[in-house]
C-alpha positions as CSV (number, residue, x, y, z in Angstrom):
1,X,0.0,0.0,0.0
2,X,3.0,2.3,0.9
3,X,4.4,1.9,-2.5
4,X,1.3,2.8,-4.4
5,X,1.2,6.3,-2.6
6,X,4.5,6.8,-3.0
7,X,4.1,6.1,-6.8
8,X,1.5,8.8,-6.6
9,X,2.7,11.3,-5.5
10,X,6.0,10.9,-7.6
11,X,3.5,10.7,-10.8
12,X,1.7,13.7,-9.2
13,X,5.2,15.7,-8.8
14,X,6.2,15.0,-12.2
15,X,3.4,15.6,-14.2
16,X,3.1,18.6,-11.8
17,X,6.6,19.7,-12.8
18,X,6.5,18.9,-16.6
19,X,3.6,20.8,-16.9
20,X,5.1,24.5,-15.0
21,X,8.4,24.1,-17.3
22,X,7.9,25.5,-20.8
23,X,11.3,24.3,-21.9
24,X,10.4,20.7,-23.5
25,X,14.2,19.8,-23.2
26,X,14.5,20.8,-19.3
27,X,11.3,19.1,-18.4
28,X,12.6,15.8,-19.8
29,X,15.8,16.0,-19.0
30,X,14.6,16.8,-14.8
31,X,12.0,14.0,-15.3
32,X,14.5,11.4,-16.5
33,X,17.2,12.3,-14.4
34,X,14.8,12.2,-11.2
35,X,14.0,8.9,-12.4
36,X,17.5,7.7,-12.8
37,X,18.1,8.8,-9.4
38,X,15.4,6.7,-7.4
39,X,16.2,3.7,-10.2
40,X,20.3,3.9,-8.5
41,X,18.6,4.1,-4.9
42,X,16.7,1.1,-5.9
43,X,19.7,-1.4,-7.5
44,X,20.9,-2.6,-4.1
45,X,18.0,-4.2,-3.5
46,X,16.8,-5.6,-6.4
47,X,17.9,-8.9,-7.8
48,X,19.4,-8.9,-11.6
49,X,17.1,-10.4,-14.1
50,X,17.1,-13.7,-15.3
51,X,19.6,-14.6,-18.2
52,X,16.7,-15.1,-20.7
53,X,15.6,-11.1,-20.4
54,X,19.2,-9.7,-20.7
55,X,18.8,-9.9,-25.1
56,X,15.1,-8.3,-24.5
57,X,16.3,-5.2,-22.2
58,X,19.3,-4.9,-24.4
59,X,17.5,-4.8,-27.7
60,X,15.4,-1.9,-26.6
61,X,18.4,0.6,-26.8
62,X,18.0,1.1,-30.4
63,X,14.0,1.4,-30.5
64,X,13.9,3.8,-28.0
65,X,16.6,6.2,-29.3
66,X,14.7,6.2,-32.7
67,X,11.7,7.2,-30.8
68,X,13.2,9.7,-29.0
69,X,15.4,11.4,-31.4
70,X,13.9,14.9,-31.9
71,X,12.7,15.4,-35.2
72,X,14.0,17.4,-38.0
């Protein structure tokens, strides 16, 4: 139950934050990196995944960079 609020009010704070920052590039850039942060906080206690995922999580570098390249 703890964890679901906490996930709420980290949604709530984020999509409060990206909505108050015009700057497109700042908004992401503060979203992602205050994700990164509580992700690092989280690796000591999480287990690695199993050795079937590893060729999954590391084939989504190169759909998600095509996503998110910006546009010409």
């Amino acid at each position: 139950m703890c964890v679901v609020l906490v996930a709420a009010v980290t949604h709530a704070s984020w999509n409060a934050l990206a909505h108050h920052i015009r700057d497109q590039l700042v908004s992401f850039t503060l979203i992602a990196g205050g994700g990164a942060l509580i992700g690092l906080a989280l690796v000591p206690f999480t287990p690695l995944p199993a050795a079937g995922a590893w060729p999954y999580l590391l084939g989504l570098g190169g759909p998600a960079r095509r996503v998110l390249r910006p546009s010409s």
